[in-house]
C-alpha atoms as one frame of an Amber mdcrd trajectory, in Angstrom:
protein
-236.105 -49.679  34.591-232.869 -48.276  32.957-232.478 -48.481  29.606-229.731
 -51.118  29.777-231.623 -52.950  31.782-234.689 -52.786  29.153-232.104 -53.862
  26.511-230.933 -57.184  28.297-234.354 -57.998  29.308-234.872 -57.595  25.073
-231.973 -59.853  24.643-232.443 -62.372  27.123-236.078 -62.826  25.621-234.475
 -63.422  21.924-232.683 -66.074  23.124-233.623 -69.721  23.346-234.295 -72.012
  26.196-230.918 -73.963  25.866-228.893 -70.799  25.315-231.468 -68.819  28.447
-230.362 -71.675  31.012-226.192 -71.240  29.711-226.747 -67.267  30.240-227.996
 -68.200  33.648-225.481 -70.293  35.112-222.788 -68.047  33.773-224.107 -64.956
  35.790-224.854 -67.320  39.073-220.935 -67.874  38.445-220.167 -63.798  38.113
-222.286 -63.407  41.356-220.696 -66.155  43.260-217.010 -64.825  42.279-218.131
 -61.223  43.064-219.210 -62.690  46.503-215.955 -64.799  46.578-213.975 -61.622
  46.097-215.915 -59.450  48.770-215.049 -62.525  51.358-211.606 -61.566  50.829
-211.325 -58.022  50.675-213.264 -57.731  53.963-211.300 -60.929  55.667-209.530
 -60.260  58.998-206.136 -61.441  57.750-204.243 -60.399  60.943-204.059 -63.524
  63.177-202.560 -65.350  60.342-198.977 -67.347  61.491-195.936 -65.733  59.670
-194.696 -67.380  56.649-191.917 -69.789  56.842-189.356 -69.317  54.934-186.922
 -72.086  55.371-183.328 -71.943  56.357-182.160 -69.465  53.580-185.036 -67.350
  54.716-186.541 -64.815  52.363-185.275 -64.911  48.361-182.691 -61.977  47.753
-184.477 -59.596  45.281-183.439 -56.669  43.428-184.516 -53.010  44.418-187.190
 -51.383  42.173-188.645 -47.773  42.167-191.730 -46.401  41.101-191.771 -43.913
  37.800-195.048 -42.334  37.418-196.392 -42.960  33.836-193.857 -46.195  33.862
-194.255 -48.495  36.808-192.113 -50.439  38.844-188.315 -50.310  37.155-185.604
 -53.207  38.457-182.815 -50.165  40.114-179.387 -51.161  38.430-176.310 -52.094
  40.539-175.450 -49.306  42.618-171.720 -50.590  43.318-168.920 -49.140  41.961
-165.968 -51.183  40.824-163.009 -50.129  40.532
Protein backbone atom coordinates (compact mmCIF):
# COMPACT_ATOMS: atom_id res chain seq x y z
CA UNK A 1 0.00 0.00 0.00
CA UNK A 2 1.40 3.53 -0.83
CA UNK A 3 2.13 5.66 1.70
CA UNK A 4 -0.77 8.02 0.95
CA UNK A 5 -2.85 5.45 0.92
CA UNK A 6 -1.55 4.26 4.55
CA UNK A 7 -2.13 7.90 5.64
CA UNK A 8 -5.95 8.11 4.65
CA UNK A 9 -6.58 4.72 5.88
CA UNK A 10 -4.90 6.53 9.39
CA UNK A 11 -7.29 9.32 8.92
CA UNK A 12 -10.34 7.73 7.98
CA UNK A 13 -9.87 5.48 11.21
CA UNK A 14 -9.57 8.84 13.50
CA UNK A 15 -12.66 9.85 12.44
CA UNK A 16 -16.06 9.12 13.89
CA UNK A 17 -18.98 7.15 12.70
CA UNK A 18 -21.16 10.28 11.81
CA UNK A 19 -18.25 12.12 10.20
CA UNK A 20 -16.96 8.17 8.44
CA UNK A 21 -20.55 7.88 6.71
CA UNK A 22 -20.29 12.07 5.44
CA UNK A 23 -16.60 11.12 4.07
CA UNK A 24 -18.32 8.29 2.30
CA UNK A 25 -21.05 9.74 0.48
CA UNK A 26 -18.87 12.62 -0.56
CA UNK A 27 -16.35 10.27 -2.44
CA UNK A 28 -19.45 8.01 -3.92
CA UNK A 29 -20.29 11.68 -5.29
CA UNK A 30 -16.42 12.29 -6.70
CA UNK A 31 -16.73 8.76 -8.29
CA UNK A 32 -20.09 9.22 -9.78
CA UNK A 33 -19.00 12.79 -11.33
CA UNK A 34 -15.67 11.24 -12.50
CA UNK A 35 -17.93 8.57 -14.21
CA UNK A 36 -20.36 11.38 -15.31
CA UNK A 37 -17.46 13.15 -16.95
CA UNK A 38 -15.93 9.97 -18.74
CA UNK A 39 -19.70 9.48 -20.28
CA UNK A 40 -19.07 12.62 -21.96
CA UNK A 41 -15.70 12.76 -23.09
CA UNK A 42 -16.14 9.35 -24.78
CA UNK A 43 -19.91 10.26 -26.16
CA UNK A 44 -20.47 9.94 -29.94
CA UNK A 45 -21.65 13.54 -30.35
CA UNK A 46 -21.83 13.38 -34.19
CA UNK A 47 -25.46 12.50 -35.09
CA UNK A 48 -26.56 15.37 -33.05
CA UNK A 49 -29.24 17.88 -35.20
CA UNK A 50 -27.57 21.34 -35.85
CA UNK A 51 -28.41 24.08 -33.58
CA UNK A 52 -31.10 26.45 -34.43
CA UNK A 53 -30.42 29.61 -34.40
CA UNK A 54 -33.48 31.57 -35.15
CA UNK A 55 -34.08 34.07 -37.85
CA UNK A 56 -31.08 36.41 -37.02
CA UNK A 57 -29.04 33.27 -37.09
CA UNK A 58 -25.76 33.12 -35.23
CA UNK A 59 -24.85 36.33 -32.68
CA UNK A 60 -22.21 38.69 -34.46
CA UNK A 61 -19.01 38.38 -32.31
CA UNK A 62 -15.83 40.09 -32.29
CA UNK A 63 -12.51 38.47 -33.65
CA UNK A 64 -9.98 37.33 -30.99
CA UNK A 65 -6.37 35.92 -31.35
CA UNK A 66 -4.37 33.81 -29.32
CA UNK A 67 -1.05 35.41 -27.46
CA UNK A 68 0.98 32.77 -25.94
CA UNK A 69 1.59 33.58 -22.20
CA UNK A 70 -1.81 35.87 -22.53
CA UNK A 71 -4.79 34.08 -23.94
CA UNK A 72 -7.50 34.90 -26.07
CA UNK A 73 -7.36 39.00 -26.75
CA UNK A 74 -10.83 40.74 -28.29
CA UNK A 75 -8.78 42.06 -32.01
CA UNK A 76 -9.67 45.90 -32.15
CA UNK A 77 -11.55 47.42 -35.14
CA UNK A 78 -9.62 46.89 -38.11
CA UNK A 79 -11.51 49.73 -40.21
CA UNK A 80 -10.09 52.75 -41.04
CA UNK A 81 -12.07 55.95 -41.04
CA UNK A 82 -11.36 58.55 -42.68
Amino acid sequence: MSTIKKEIHEMVDALPEEKIILLKQILEYLINANQEDHSWLEADLGELPPYEWGTDGPPKGKTVKYQPGVGLVIQEDQTNEG
